[in-house]
N, C-alpha and C positions, 0 to 999 in steps of 0.2 A: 504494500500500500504506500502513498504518498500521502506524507503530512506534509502543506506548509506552514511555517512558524513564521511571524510577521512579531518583528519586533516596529510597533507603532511608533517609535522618535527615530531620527536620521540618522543616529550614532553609529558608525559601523562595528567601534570595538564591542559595542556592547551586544550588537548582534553577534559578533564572533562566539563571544561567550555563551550566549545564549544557545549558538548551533551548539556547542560543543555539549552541553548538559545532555541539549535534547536529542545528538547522534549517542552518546553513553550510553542513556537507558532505552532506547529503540530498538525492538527485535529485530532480528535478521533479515525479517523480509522487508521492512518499514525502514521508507528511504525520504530525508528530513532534508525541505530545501528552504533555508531560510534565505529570508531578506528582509527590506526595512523601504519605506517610502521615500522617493527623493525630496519631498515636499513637506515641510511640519517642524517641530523643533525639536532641538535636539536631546531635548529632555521632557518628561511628562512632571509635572510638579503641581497637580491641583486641576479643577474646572478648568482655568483658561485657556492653560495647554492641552488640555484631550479636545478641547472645541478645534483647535487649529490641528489635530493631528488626523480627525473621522476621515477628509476628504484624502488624505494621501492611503491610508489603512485602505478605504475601500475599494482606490485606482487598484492598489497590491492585489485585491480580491478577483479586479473583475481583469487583469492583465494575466494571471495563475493559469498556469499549464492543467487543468485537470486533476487538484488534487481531490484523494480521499477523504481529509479531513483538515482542518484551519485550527492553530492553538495560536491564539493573540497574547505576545507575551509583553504585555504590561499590567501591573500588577491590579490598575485602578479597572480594567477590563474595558479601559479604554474601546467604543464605537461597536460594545459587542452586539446590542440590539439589533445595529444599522447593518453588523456586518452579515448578521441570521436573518436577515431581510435580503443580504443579497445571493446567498446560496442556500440549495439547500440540502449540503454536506456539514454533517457534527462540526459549529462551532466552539471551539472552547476556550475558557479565559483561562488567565492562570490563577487570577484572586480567586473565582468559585470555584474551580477544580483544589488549590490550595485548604483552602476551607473544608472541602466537604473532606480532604482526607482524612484533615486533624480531626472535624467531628466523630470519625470514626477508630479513633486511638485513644482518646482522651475525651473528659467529661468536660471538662474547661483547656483553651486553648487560646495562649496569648499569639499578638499580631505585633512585629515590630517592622517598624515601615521606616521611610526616609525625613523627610518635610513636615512640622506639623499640621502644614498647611493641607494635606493627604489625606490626615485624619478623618474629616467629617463624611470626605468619599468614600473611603474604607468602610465607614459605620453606617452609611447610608445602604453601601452593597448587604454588608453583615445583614440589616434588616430585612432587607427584599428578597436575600436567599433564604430568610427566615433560620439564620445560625444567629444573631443575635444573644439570644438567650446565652447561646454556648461560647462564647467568647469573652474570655476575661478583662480583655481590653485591650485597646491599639494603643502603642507608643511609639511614639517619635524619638528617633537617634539625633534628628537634626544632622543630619550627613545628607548635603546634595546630591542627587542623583549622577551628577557627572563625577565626583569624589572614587564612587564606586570605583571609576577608571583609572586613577590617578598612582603612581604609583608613586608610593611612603605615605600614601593617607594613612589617618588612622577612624577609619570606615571601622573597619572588624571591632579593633574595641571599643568604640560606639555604639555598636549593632551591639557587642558581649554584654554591656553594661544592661543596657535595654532588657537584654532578655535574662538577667539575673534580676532585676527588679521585675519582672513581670509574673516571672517562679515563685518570688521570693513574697514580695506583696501583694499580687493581684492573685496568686494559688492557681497561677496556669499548670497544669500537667503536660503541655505539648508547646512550642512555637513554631506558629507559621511566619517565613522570610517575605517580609510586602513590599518587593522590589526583582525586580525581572535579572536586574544589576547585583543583584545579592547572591544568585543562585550557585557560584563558586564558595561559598562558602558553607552553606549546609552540613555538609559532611563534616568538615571540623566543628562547628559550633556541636551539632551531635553529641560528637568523644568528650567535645568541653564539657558541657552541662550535662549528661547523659539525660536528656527526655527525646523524644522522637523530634526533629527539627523537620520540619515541610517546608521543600520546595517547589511552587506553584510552576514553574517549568516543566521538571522533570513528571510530575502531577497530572499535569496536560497532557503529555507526552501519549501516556499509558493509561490516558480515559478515552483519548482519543483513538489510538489504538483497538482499543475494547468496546466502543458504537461501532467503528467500523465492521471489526469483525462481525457485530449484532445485529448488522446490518438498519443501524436506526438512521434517519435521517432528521433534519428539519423541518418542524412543520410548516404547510403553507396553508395554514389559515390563521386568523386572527390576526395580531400583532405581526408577526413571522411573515404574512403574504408578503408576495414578492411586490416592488413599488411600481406603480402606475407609471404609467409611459407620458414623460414631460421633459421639456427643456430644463437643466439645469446652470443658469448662466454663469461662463467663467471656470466652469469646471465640471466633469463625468459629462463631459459634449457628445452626444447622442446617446445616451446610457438606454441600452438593452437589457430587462430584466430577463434571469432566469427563470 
């Protein structure tokens, strides 16, 4: 099968990263072609930036060679509605694939993100996928998103702190990583703290994998129908729904 993995901001190191997660844990047969939009910024940091990012995410969609399956790897799940509107192959984010793992390891499952400007998206999604309840609570490391790339940051123990106060006072039993830019780290934070650490990457990766197999698609009714045939001025110039 063919995943593609659309890392939503223009960064390419950080797509690098992201391929590299998401060729690790992919089966033998599941062959992972990431990319990133030319168009959008180069970081997602809140409301303002996922608005300028939908239009380049969904060029990526509708320019796709035929994939199996679509894992949108930012973590705010950045244009996922817009993007289950425009196919209808298993879309998947990596914040609710993230989420739904931990729900299923742990009774309470802390969330340490980047911005805390992030925050209120984070907890906006928590609600609507209805984990709310299950989540200890989102914290902010305050590490920019483009940090993650930087090398001599000190991102990791940032991110460390985070999630020893999340363990420690909120009574998280699991943390999930709320940055697509994170996902190199997982494994060691793991051995660090020893509780299950989720990354919504590699998360993605192997839910999308498992529709495909299931052979489940998108639905096209309701919400999900494909968009009505209109001009879009400026941009997605003659857009053909599937």
């Amino acid at each position: 099968m063919r995943i593609l993995v659309i890392n939503p901001n223009t960064t390419s190191s950080m797509t690098d990263k992201i391929a590299a997660t998401a060729r690790a844990v992919a089966a033998s047969g599941s062959e992972i072609v990431a990319t990133q939009p030319a168009m959008g910024p180069v970081s997602i940091e809140g409301y303002y930036d996922e608005a300028f990012a939908v239009p380049g995410l969904i060029g990526e969609i509708r320019s796709a060679d035929s994939p199996d399956a679509i894992v949108l790897a930012c973590f705010d799940d950045t244009g996922l509605d817009a993007a289950r509107c425009a196919t209808d192959v298993p879309v998947i984010g990596i914040g609710e694939a993230g989420y739904h793992f931990a729900s299923m390891v742990a009774n309470r499952f802390g969330v340490v993100t980047t911005l805390s400007r992030s925050v209120p998206a984070l907890e906006h999604n928590l609600m609507r996928y209805g984990l709310a309840a299950r989540c200890a609570g989102v914290r902010a490391s305050d590490v920019p998103v483009l940090d993650l790339e930087r090398e001599g940051s000190d991102a990791r123990d940032r991110i460390a702190a985070e999630i020893e106060l999340s363990l420690t006072l909120d009574r998280a039993e699991a943390i999930v990583l709320g940055c697509a830019g994170m996902t190199d780290l997982a494994r060691a934070l793991e051995e660090q703290f020893q509780v299950p650490v989720i990354d919504g990457v590699a998360s993605a990766v192997k839910l999308a994998e498992s529709m495909v197999s299931l052979g489940i698609k998108t639905s096209r009714r309701g919400g999900y129908a494909p968009p009505g045939r209109k001009t879009y001025r400026g941009i997605l110039q003659d857009y053909q729904p599937q």
